[in-house]
C-alpha positions, 0 to 999 in steps of 0.5 A: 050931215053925218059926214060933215060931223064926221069930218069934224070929229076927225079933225079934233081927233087930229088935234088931239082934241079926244073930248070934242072929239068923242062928243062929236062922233058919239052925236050921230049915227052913220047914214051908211056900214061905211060911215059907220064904221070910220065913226066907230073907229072915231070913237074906238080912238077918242075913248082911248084917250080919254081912258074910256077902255071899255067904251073903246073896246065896244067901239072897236069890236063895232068897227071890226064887224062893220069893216069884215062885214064890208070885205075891207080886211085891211082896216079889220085886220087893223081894229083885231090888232088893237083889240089885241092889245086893250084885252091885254091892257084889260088883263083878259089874255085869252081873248087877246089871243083870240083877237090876233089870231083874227088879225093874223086871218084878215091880213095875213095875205096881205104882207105890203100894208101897215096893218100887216106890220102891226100884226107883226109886231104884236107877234114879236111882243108875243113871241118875246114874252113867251121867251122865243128870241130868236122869233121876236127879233126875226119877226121885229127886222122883218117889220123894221125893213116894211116901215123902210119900204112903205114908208112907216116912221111909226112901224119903224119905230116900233119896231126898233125899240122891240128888236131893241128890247128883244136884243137886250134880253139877248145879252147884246145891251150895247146894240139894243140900246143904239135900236132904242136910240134909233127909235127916240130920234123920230119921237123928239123929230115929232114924226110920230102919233102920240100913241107910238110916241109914248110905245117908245118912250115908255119902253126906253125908259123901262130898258133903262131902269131894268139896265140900271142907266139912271142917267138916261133914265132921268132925262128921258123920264123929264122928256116924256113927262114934258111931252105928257103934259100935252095929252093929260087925258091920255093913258101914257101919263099914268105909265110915265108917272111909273117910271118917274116914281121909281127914279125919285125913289132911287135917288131918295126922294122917297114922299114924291115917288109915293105921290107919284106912283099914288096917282099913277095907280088912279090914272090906269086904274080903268084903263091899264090894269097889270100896269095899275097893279105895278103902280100900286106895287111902286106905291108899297115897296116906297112906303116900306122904305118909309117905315109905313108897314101898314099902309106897304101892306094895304097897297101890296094887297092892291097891286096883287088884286090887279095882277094876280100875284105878288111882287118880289119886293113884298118879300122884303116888307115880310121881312121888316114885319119878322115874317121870314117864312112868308118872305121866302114864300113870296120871292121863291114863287116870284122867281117860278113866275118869271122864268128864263128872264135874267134881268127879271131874276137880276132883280129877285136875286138879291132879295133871295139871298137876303131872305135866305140869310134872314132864314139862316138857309145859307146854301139857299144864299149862295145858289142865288148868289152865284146865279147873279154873279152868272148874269152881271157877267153878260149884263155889266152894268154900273148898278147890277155890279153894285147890288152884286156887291151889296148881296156878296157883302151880305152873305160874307158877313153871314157866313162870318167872313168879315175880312173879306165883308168888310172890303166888299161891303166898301166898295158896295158903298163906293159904287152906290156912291158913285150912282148917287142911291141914297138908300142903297148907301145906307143899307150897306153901310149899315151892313158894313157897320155890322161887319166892323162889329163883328171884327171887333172894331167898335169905332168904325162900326159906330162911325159906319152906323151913324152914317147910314142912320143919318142918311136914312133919316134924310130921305125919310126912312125913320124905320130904317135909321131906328134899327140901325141906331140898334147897331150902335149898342153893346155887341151880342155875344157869341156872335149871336143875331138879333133873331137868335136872341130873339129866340134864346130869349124865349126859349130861356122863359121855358117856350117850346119850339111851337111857342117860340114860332108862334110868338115870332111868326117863324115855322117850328123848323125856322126855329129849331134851326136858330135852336141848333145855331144858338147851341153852337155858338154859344158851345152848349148842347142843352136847352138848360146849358143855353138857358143858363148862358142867356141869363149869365149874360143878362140877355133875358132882363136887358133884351127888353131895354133893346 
């Protein structure tokens, strides 16, 4: 009777039927080890699915003693690999480590097997994520050849898109991409399971949108929702979800990426930890854009429980919240986190500069500058030259260049156009804007600022078009910032520096930075000759109509 409920839940499971499934196996004991084990395995699969993590784990560790037990090294080495990677989903790295190192035990002397190609892969992953290229693509052409040999659609496909990620980490964007190409053609010929279907789906996708490919992004990202839909218990719908949030952010359609990312950060919640974390991490930097500063920060505070850590993109929410220190605090730490890997610090560098511009750290800006001028030079994407531009305009404009801003910040806003990024657009506009202030050209400045504060208001981002709708008023004189009279402002009510900082959420040295460039620009070397210009320019009585 036990094989015949096996049998049963089998074919569910081929059916990808995972509830009828796991009921069936989960109704019986096996009558034999091996029975037991091929049900615990049933079960280990099912669970899976379903998001059962943690039922899966029991399972699958049940299976793994069972087979070792049964001196079937093969099917043991196989539950290792896969426990290696749902301790990983599970945010338990060293036990992962413990587990492929038993993986690596029971089928290391057997080079002919799919588990062995499946131990292989997992060490490639490894080996790319501690940065070891040269191992990981080495590892992955070893993998992709035995999936030829066996043959194995799946092992060659997973393989293809880790050599594919591995080049592009190299700087070979054109030759990963065709091994992730390669590797999409068996999961749309239906060749593959449903697991390595989603494995290169998901993984494309997430190429495309660290490339900046939006095109292909988006039609893959409709793709794997479609195929999604067909397994709505599966853990894949939550990661794909992910991924469709930030497209619709990027194109601004900011209230459906929340939804979005929202409901991916619940879907993985039990199942795939750090890429919950990543989703509520989605979940703040969209509600940032809509204005939504305390709800950005209860879902930052979520994604950093989950992962550990926080992400480069609440840097920015501490910089809409005037807390400039803790921003450079934040995006400084994420750069240490991420280390060698360019296209990680492609993606902090420009909020780098930002933050050390906000800081008036301009040495700061242009070190973070010129390290992602270095990069988009191997990674010549449409959107990392965009943000290039973005970035250099914003330190031009910064250092008072505003010839030179004024033309940079216009083809920023030419190629953002160009990508159809709303939000982007905006924000250099409104950059320009202040750079045709600084120029002394009032229509174009207000032009540029009407344009950007209606962009804004379009896609939602009301905080956004406020402050920019501040652009529009009468110039500060001297060339002074918002934040340096912020600071005049107090320091001519008689606040020392410690007070001011209070006040402002900045360090005592943040301020007496702003004291020194105040002085400066203003031609005075006294707190009572600065005093006297705030008042004289009636800076003191009309800031707080501002």
């Amino acid at each position: 009777m036990a094989c015949g409920d096996l049998d049963a839940a089998r074919a569910a499971l081929s059916r990808h039927a995972w509830q009828p499934a796991f009921d069936l196996a989960t109704g019986f004991a096996g009558a034999t080890a091996a029975i037991e084990a091929d049900r615990c395995e049933v079960v280990a699969e099912a669970a899976w699915w379903l998001g059962r993590l943690d039922e899966c784990i029991d399972a699958r560790e049940s299976a793994y003693r069972l087979f070792d037990d049964l001196g079937d090294h093969r099917r043991a080495g196989q539950c290792a690999v896969w426990l290696y990677e749902h301790h990983l989903m599970r945010a338990r790295p060293a036990m992962a480590s413990g587990w492929l190192r038993r993986a690596r035990r029971a089928v290391g002397d057997d080079p002919g097997s799919v588990a062995y190609g499946a131990l292989l892969l997992r060490e490639a992953e490894a080996a790319h994520g501690s940065g070891d290229f040269d191992r990981a693509a080495a590892l992955a052409t070893e993998v992709i050849e035995l999936g030829r040999t066996l043959p194995s659609a799946e092992l060659e496909a997973e393989a293809l898109q880790t050599k594919g990620r591995v080049l592009i980490d190299q700087g070979d964007v054109a030759t990963g991409m065709g091994h992730l190409d390669e590797a999409m053609l068996f999961a749309v010929e239906g060749r593959l399971g449903p697991y390595s279907t989603g494995k290169v789906y998901c993984s494309l996708i997430s190429a495309c949108e660290e490339l900046g490919d939006l095109e292909r992004a988006a039609e893959w990202t409709d793709a794997t929702l479609r195929w999604a839909q067909q397994h709505p218990f599966a853990i894949f719908p939550g990661l794909c979800r992910v991924h469709r949030a930030v497209v619709l952010k990027r194109r601004g359609a900011l209230a459906d990426a929340e939804r979005e990312a929202a409901r991916a950060s619940e879907e993985l919640a039990h199942s795939h930890i750090p890429n919950s974390g990543a989703a509520w991490a989605e979940v703040g930097d969209i509600r940032r854009r809509l204005g939504d500063l305390d709800r950005a920060e209860e879902a930052f505070g979520r994604a950093q429980e989950l992962c550990g850590r926080p992400c480069g993109e609440l840097a920015l929410l501490r910089l809409a919240q005037g807390r400039v220190d803790s921003a450079m605090a934040v995006v400084t730490g994420c750069l240490r986190d991420c280390g060698t890997n360019r296209l990680a610090r492609a993606r902090l560098l420009p909020i780098l500069v930002h933050v050390g511009v906000a800081a008036g750290e301009l040495d700061v800006a242009r070190d973070a500058l010129a390290e992602l001028t270095a990069i988009v030079t191997t990674y010549d994407t449409a959107i990392l030259r965009a943000t290039l531009l973005s970035t250099r305009g914003r330190l031009q404009l910064a250092e008072r260049d505003v010839v030179a801003a004024v033309a940079t910040l216009q083809a920023a806003i030419d190629a953002w156009q160009s990508l159809d990024l709303p939000y982007e657009v905006a924000t250099a506009r409104t950059l320009l804007g202040q750079a045709h202030h600084d120029a002394g050209d009032e229509p174009a400045a207000v032009e540029s600022f009407t344009i950007a504060m209606r962009l804004f208001e379009d896609i939602g981002a009301h905080l956004d078009a406020k402050r920019v709708l501040a652009g529009t008023r009468p110039a500060l004189p001297s060339g002074l910032t918002e934040r340096e009279v912020d600071v005049l402002r107090l320091l001519a009510t008689g606040r020392t520096n410690n007070e001011i900082a209070s006040e402002l959420c900045l360090s005592a040295k943040t301020v007496s930075r702003h004291v020194s460039n105040i002085f400066t620009k203003v031609g005075v070397n006294s707190r009572a000759a600065a005093t006297a210009f705030a008042f004289e320019h009636e800076l003191v009585d009309t800031r707080r109509d501002r």
